[in-house]
C-alpha positions as CSV (number, residue, x, y, z in Angstrom):
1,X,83.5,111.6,-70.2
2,X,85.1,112.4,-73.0
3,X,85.7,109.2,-76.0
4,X,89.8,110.1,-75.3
5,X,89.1,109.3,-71.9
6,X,87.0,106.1,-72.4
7,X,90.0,105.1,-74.1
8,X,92.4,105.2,-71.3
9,X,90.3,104.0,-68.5
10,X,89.4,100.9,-70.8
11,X,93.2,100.4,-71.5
12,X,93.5,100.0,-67.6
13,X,91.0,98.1,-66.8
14,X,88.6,100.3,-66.1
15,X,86.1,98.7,-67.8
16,X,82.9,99.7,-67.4
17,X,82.0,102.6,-69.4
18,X,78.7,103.1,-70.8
19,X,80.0,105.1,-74.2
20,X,82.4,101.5,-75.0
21,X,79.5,99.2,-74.6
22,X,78.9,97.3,-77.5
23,X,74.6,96.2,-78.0
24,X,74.1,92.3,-78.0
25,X,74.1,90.9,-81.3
26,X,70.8,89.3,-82.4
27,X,70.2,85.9,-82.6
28,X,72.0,83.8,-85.0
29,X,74.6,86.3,-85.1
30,X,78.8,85.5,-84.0
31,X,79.8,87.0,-81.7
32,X,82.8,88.9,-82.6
33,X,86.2,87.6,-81.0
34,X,89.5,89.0,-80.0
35,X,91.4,86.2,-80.7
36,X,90.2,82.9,-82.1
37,X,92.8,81.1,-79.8
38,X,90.2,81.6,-76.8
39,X,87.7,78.8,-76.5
40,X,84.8,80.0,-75.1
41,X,83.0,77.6,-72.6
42,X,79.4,76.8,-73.0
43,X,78.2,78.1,-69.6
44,X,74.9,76.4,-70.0
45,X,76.7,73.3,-68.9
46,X,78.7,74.6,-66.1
47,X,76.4,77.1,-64.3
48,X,74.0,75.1,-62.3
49,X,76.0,72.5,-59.6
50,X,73.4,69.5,-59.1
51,X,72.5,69.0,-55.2
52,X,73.1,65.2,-55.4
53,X,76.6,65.3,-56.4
54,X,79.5,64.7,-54.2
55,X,82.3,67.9,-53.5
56,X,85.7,67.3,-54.0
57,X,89.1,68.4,-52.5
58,X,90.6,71.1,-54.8
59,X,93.4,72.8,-53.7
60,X,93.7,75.8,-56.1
61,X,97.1,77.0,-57.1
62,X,97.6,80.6,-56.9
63,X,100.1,83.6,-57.4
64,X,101.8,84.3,-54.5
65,X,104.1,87.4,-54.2
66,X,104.7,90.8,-52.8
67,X,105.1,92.9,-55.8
68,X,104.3,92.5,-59.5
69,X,105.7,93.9,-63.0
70,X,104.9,93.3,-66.1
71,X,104.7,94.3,-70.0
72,X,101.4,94.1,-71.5
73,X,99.3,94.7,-74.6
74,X,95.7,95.6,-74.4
75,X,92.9,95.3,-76.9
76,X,89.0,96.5,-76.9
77,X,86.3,95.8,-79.4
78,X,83.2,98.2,-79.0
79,X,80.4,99.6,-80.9
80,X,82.6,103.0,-80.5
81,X,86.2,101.4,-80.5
82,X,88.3,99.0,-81.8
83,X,92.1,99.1,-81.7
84,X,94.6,96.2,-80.8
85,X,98.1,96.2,-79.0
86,X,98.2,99.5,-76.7
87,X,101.4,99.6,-74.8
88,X,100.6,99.1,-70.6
89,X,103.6,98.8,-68.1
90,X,102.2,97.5,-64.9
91,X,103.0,97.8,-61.3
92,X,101.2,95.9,-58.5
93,X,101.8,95.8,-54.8
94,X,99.2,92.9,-53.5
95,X,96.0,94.3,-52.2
96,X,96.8,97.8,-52.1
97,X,97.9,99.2,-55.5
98,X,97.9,98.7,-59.5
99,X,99.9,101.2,-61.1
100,X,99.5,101.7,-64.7
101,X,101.4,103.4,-67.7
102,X,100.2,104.0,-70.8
103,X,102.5,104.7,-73.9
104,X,101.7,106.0,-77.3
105,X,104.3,106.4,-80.0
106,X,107.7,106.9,-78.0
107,X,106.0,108.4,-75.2
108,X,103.6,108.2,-72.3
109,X,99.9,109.6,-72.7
110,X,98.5,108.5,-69.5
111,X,99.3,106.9,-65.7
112,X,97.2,105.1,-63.6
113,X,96.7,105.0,-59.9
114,X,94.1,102.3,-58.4
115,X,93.9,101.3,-54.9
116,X,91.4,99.7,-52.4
117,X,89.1,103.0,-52.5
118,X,89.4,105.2,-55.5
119,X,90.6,105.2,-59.4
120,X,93.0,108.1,-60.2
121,X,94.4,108.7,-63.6
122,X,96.0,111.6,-66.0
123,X,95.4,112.2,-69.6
124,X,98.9,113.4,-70.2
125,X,98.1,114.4,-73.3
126,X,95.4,116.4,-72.7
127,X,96.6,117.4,-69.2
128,X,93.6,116.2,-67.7
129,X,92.6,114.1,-64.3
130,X,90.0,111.8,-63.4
131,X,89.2,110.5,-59.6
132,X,86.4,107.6,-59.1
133,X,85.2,105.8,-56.2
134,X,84.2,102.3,-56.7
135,X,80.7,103.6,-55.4
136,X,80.4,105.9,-58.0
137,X,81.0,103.3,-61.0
138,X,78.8,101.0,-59.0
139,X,75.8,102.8,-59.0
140,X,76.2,104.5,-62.5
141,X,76.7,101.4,-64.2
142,X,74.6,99.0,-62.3
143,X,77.4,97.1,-61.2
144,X,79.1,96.2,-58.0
145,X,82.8,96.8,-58.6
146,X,85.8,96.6,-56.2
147,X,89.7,96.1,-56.2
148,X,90.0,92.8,-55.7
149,X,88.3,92.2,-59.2
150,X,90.7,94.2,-60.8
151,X,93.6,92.3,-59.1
152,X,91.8,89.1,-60.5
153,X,91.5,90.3,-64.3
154,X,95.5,91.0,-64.0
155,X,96.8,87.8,-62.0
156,X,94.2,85.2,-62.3
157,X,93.8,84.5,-58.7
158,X,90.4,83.9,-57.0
159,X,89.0,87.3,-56.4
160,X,86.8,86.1,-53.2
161,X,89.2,84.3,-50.6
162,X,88.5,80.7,-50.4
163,X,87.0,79.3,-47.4
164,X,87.6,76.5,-45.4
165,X,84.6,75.1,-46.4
166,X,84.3,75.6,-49.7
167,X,82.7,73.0,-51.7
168,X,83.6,72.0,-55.5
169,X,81.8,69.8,-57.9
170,X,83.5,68.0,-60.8
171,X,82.0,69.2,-64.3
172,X,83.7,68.0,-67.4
173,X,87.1,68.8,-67.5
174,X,86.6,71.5,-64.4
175,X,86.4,72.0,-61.1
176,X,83.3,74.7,-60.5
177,X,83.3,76.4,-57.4
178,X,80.6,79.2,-56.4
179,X,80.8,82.2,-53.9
180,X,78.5,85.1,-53.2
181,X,80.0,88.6,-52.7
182,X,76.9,91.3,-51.9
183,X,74.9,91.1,-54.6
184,X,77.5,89.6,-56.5
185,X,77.1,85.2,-57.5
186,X,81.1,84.3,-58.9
187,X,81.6,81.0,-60.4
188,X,85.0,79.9,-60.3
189,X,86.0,77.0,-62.8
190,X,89.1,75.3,-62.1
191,X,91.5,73.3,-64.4
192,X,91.5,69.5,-63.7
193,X,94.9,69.4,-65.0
194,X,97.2,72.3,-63.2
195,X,94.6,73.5,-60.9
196,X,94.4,77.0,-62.0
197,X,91.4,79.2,-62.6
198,X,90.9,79.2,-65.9
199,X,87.7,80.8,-66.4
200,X,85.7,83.4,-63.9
201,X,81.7,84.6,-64.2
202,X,80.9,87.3,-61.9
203,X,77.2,88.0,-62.2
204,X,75.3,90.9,-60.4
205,X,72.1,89.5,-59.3
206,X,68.9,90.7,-59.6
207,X,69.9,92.9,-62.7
208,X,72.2,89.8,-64.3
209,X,74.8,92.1,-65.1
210,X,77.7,90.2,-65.8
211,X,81.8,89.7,-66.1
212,X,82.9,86.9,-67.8
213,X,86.9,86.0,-67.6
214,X,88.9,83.6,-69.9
215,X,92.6,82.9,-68.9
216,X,95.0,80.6,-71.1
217,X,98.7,80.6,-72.4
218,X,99.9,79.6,-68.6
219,X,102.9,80.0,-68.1
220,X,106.0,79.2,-64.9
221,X,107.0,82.6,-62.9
222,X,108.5,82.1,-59.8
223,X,107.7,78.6,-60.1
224,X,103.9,78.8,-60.2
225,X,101.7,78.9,-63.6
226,X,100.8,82.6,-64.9
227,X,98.3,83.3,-67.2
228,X,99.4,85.5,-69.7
229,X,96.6,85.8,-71.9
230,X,93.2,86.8,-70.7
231,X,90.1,87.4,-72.4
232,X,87.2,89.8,-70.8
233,X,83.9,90.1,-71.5
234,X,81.7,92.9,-70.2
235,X,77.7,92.8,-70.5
236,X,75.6,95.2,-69.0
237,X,72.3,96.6,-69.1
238,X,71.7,100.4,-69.5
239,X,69.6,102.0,-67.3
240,X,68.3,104.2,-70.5
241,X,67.0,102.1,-72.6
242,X,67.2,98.3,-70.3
243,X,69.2,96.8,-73.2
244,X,72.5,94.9,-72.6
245,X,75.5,96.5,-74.3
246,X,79.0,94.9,-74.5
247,X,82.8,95.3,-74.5
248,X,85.4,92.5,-75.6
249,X,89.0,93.0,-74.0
250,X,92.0,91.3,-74.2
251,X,95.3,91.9,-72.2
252,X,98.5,90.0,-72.8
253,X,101.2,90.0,-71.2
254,X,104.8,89.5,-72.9
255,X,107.0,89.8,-69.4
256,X,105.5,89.0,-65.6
257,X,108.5,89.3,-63.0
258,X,107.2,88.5,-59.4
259,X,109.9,90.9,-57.0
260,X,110.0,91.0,-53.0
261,X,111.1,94.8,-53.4
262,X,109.1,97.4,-54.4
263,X,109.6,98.6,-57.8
264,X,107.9,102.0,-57.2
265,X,104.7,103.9,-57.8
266,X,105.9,107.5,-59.0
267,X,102.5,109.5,-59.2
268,X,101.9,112.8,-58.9
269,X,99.3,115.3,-60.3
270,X,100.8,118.3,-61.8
271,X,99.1,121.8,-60.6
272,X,98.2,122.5,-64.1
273,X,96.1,119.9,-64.6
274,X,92.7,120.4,-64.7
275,X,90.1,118.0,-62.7
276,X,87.2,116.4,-64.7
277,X,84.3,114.6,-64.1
278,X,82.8,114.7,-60.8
């Protein structure tokens, strides 16, 4: 795919592509950061739940609703790119689509359409169209991706369903709670204080491939607590050359309305637009 079309699919979370991936800085280097208001946790401390310890109750306090729209900036840091604020308008219906629009100066340069099964979206600019099965990312990056990780990045809510067993272990000033998905380990770390997930690591085991989420500037919609900041971090290994690459995201959001009606998914794709990709 064209770098254009990196672009956009970055800008909606489409995060995974290879061109974007930034190589892991050697030792002793920083690591470069979106925004120096994130405090990274040391995972080191947080990954491994001793056997001896007791679980606790947690009842984790998530968004609710039927419909979501909101305002948002979005941000990347790559080897290949590196440009702050784009413009995204989003539109979710829960579990079964994330609409997104793109703007550029005064006008919009591309629309996304993601469900349950596929990725659609349209390079207005270049009158173009991408279609992508979760199953096509999956094996051409190494990584097992799905919807319900995508619905995560946006809203911050657990992206494997909590069981009624689920068991969580106090660690500092969180709550860490791990579930398996496939060949994917997520740990789930909780805040003591307002019981919200504040930080996600989804890796892909045996290749260690990994997704790292940090949410913060938490916020009351609807009368439960919405992040609207969120930082992303992307490492995986190429299957070219077996090194780990990276990509640094950062969406915030400046308006979240939660809305019992739908507020509409216009989508359409022109006949004049050509397909690409496969």
């Amino acid at each position: 795919m064209s770098n254009k079309i990196t672009v956009w699919f970055l800008a909606i979370g489409c995060i995974w592509l290879t061109s974007c991936h930034k190589k892991h800085l050697s030792k002793g280097t920083t690591k470069p950061s979106l925004d120096s208001g994130f405090v990274s946790i040391d995972s080191s401390k947080t990954d491994s739940v001793a056997e001896n310890r007791e679980a606790v109750p947690v009842k984790v306090q998530e968004i609710a609703f039927d419909y979501l729209v909101a305002k948002s900036k979005f941000s990347l840091r790559s080897s290949t790119q590196d440009f702050e604020n784009t413009n995204v308008n989003i539109r979710i219906k829960k579990d079964s689509l994330i609409w997104l629009s793109v703007t550029g100066v005064g006008f919009e340069v591309g629309r996304g359409l993601i469900t349950p099964d596929s990725i659609v979206f349209l390079d207005k600019f270049h009158k173009e169209y991408f279609v992508i099965t979760y199953e096509q990312l999956s094996k051409q990056y190494n990584f097992e991706l799905n919807f319900k990780l995508l619905q995560s990045i946006i809203i911050g809510n657990l992206p494997i369903q909590q069981t009624s067993d689920a068991k969580f272990y106090k660690e500092n000033e969180f709550f860490t709670l791990r579930q398996n998905s496939g060949k994917i380990v997520v740990d789930n770390y909780i805040g003591e204080k307002n019981q919200k997930l504040e930080r996600l690591k989804a890796v892909e085991m045996p290749t260690n491939n990994t997704i790292t989420l940090d949410y913060e500037d938490f916020k009351e919609v609807n009368s439960m607590l919405f992040p609207f900041s969120s930082l992303i971090n992307l490492d995986v290994q190429s299957k070219k050359d077996n090194q780990f690459y990276q990509t640094t995201m950062r969406i915030k959001h400046s308006k979240v309305e939660l809305v019992s009606q739908s507020p509409g998914f216009p989508f359409s794709i022109p006949s004049s637009y050509a397909r690409k990709g496969k």
